[in-house]
N, C-alpha and C positions, 0 to 999 in steps of 0.2 A: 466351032466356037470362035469367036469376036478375040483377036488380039490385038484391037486398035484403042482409044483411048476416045472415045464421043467427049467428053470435055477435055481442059488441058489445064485450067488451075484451081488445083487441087489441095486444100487443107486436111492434112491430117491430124485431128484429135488423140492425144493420148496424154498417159498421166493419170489426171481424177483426183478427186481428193480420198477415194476411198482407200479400203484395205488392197486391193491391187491392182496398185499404179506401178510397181514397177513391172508386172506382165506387162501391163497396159503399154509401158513404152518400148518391152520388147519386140509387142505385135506391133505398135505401130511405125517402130523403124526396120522392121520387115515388110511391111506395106509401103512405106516411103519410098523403101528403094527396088522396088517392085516397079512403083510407079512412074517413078524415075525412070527405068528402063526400058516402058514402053514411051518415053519420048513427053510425059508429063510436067507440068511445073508445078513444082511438091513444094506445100509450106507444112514444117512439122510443128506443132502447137501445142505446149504444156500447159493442158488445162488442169488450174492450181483449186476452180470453183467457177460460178456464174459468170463471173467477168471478164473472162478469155475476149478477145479481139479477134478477128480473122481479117487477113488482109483484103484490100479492095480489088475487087473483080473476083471473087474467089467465088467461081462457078460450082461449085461442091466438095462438102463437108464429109470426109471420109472418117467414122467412126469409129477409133480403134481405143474405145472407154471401157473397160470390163465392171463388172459389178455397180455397186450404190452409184447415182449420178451418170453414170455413160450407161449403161443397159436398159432402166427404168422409167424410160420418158421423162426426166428433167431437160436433157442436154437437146432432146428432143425437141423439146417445149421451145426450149430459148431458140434454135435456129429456125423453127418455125416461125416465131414472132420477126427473128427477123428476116425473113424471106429468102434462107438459103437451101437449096437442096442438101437431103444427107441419105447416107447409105443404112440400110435395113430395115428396120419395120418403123412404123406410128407408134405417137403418142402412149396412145392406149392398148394400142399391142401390149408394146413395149415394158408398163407396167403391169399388164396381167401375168406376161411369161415371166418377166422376176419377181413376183411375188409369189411363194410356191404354194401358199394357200388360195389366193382366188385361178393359180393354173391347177390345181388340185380340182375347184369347185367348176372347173371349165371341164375338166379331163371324165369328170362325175356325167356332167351333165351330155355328154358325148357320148358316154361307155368304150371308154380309154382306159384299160385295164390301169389300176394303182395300188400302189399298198394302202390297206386301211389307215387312217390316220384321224387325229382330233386335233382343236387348237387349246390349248391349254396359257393362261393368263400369269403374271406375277402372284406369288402366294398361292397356286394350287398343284393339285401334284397330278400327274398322269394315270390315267383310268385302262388303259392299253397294257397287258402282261409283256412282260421282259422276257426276253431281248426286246428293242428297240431302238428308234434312232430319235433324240433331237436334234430341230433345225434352227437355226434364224431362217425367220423367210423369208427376209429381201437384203440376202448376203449371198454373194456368189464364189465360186472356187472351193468349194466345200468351207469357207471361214464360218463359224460358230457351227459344226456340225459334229455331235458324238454318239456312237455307237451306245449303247447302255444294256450291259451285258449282268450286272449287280447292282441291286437297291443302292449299296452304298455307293455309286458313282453319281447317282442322281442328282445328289445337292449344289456340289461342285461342279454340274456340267448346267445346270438352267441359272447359276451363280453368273458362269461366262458367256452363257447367250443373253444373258438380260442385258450385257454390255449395249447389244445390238438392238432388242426389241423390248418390248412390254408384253408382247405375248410371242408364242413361240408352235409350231410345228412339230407333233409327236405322232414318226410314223411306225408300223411293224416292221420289224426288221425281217429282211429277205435272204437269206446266203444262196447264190448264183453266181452265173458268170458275168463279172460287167461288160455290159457294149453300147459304144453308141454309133449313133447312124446318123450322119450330116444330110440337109435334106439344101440343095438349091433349086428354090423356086418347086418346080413341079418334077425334079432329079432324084434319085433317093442316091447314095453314094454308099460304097461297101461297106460294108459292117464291120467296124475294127473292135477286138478283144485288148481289153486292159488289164495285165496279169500283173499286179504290185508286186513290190520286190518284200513289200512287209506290211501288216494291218491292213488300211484299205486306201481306195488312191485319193488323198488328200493332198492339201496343196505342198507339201516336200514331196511329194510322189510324183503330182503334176509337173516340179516345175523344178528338177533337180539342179538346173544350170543359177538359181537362183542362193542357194546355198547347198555348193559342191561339197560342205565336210558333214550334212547332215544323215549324209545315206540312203538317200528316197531316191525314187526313180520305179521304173515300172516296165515288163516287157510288153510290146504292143502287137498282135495278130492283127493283119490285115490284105485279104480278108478272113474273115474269124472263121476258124475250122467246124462249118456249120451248114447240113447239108443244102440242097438247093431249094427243095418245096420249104423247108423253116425262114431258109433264108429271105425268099419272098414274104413270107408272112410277116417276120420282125420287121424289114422294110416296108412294109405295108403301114406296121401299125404307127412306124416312125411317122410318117407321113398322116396317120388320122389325129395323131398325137399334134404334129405341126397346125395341120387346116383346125384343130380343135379351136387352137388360139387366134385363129385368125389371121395365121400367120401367112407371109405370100414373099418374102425376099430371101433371106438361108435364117438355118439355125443348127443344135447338135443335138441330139435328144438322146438321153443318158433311158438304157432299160435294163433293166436286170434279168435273167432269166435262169429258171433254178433248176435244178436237176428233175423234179417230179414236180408239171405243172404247166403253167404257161406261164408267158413272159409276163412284164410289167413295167411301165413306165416310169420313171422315179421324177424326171425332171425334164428342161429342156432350156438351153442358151442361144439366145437371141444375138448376142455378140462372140461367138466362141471364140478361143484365145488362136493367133494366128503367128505364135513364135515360133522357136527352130525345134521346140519339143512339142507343138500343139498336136492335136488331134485330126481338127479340120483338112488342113492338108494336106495330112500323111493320107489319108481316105481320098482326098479330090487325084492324089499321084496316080494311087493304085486304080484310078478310073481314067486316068490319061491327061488329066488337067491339072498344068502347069501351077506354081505359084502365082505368077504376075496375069494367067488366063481365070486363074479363080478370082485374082482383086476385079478381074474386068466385068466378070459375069456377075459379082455383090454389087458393083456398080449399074451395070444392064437391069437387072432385075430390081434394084432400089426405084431404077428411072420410071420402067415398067408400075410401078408403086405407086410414084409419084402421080403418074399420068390416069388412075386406074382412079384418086380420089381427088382428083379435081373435080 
């Protein structure tokens, strides 16, 4: 694997206007100075909304936007129009894998194992027996998603996703073990087990160094204690989950899989968070690739992208 740097000036996006930007600036000043160290010239770029600048000459856009606005093809859109290369997927990748209803309606049409689910509108109520989960579906880091384990939580939990959407994501609820599997490119990467320290891993779980007195955090198996023929097969379906969307540069694909049954997709990110607690590269270590060798290869593989849809 490539530890040299094919370009040299290099804009790193982070920030966003969404619900997190402060991940966003943890990954991306762990990618800055990543890049930095293989000999890059790194501009780091607090994108506040559309109007962001990139400096002149700036040979590529390194994408380190999580959620609303960096994962969904806007931020997309705008460096496209203006003729800059960027790291990950297209346009309309990009908007189908965060939006978890039309990657749902991709995952269907694939036969991508999923939990049943329906979209349910303001003003009506869920047709789906409890337990369940609502979602916002074009919220990332678990933001507007609750468990609903009693009628009487119902009101107050589509009260705080309507913040987000006008319609909403109601899927059955699965108890299993959580795992995801980072896919680079045509790589599938070891299966790491997420064991919460309490509830389920939401974002104080994901991102304990964010707010150290709340008590979140999570234990992480990797590789997950899971024999070698399953383990092929999870990895498998990581990857039919990926190629489902059309995907071709990295991502993380979150599955569940429950004690009596087979596994199941729940989701998948197209920008997964690349801080000092993420996921991604604790999986890329346990497979022998480096921090600053995984920024190179999302880059190699973006390029690979680019050149594939000219």
């Amino acid at each position: 694997m490539s530890k040299t740097l094919s370009v040299k000036q290099i804009a790193v996006l982070m920030g966003g206007p969404g619900s997190e930007r402060d991940v966003s600036f943890a990954t991306g000043k762990g990618v800055a100075k990543a890049l930095r160290s293989l000999g890059g010239n790194v501009t780091e770029i607090d994108v506040k909304g559309p109007d962001f600048t990139l400096p002149i000459g700036t040979e590529l856009a390194f994408i380190a936007l999580h959620g609303t606005f960096g994962e969904d093809g806007q931020v997309q859109a705008i460096l496209e129009k203006q003729g800059v290369p960027y790291t990950g997927e297209g346009v309309t990748e990009s908007a189908v894998a965060f939006d978890k209803i039309r990657s749902k309606e991709a995952f269907r049409k694939a036969d991508v194992p999923t939990p049943s689910w329906e979209i349910v509108n303001l003003g009506q109520r869920p047709t789906i027996p409890i337990p369940y989960v609502i979602k916002a579906p074009r919220q990332g880091s678990t933001v507007g998603v609750y468990i609903i384990k009693n009628d009487s939580d119902v009101d107050a939990a589509i009260e705080d996703v309507t913040k987000y959407d006008h319609e909403f994501l109601i899927e059955e609820f699965i108890a299993g073990r959580e795992l995801t599997v980072g896919v680079l490119g045509d790589q599938v990467l070891p299966i790491l087990e997420i064991i919460p320290k309490g509830g389920f891993y939401d974002f104080t779980n994901k991102y304990p160094f964010l707010n150290p007195n709340a008590g979140g955090g999570a234990e992480h198996v990797c590789p997950a204690k899971i024999s070698e023929e399953k383990t092929r097969r999870l990895q498998d379906l990581a990857l039919e989950a990926h190629r489902a969307l059309g995907l071709r540069v990295y991502s993380r694909v979150d599955i569940l899989l429950p004690q009596s049954g087979e596994a199941t997709v729940l989701e998948l990110n197209t920008i997964p968070g690349m801080t000092e607690a993420s996921l991604l590269p604790e999986a890329a270590a346990v497979a022998g690739i480096s921090y600053p060798e995984l920024c190179v290869r999302i880059i190699e593989l973006s390029q690979e992208r680019i050149e594939a849809t000219r």
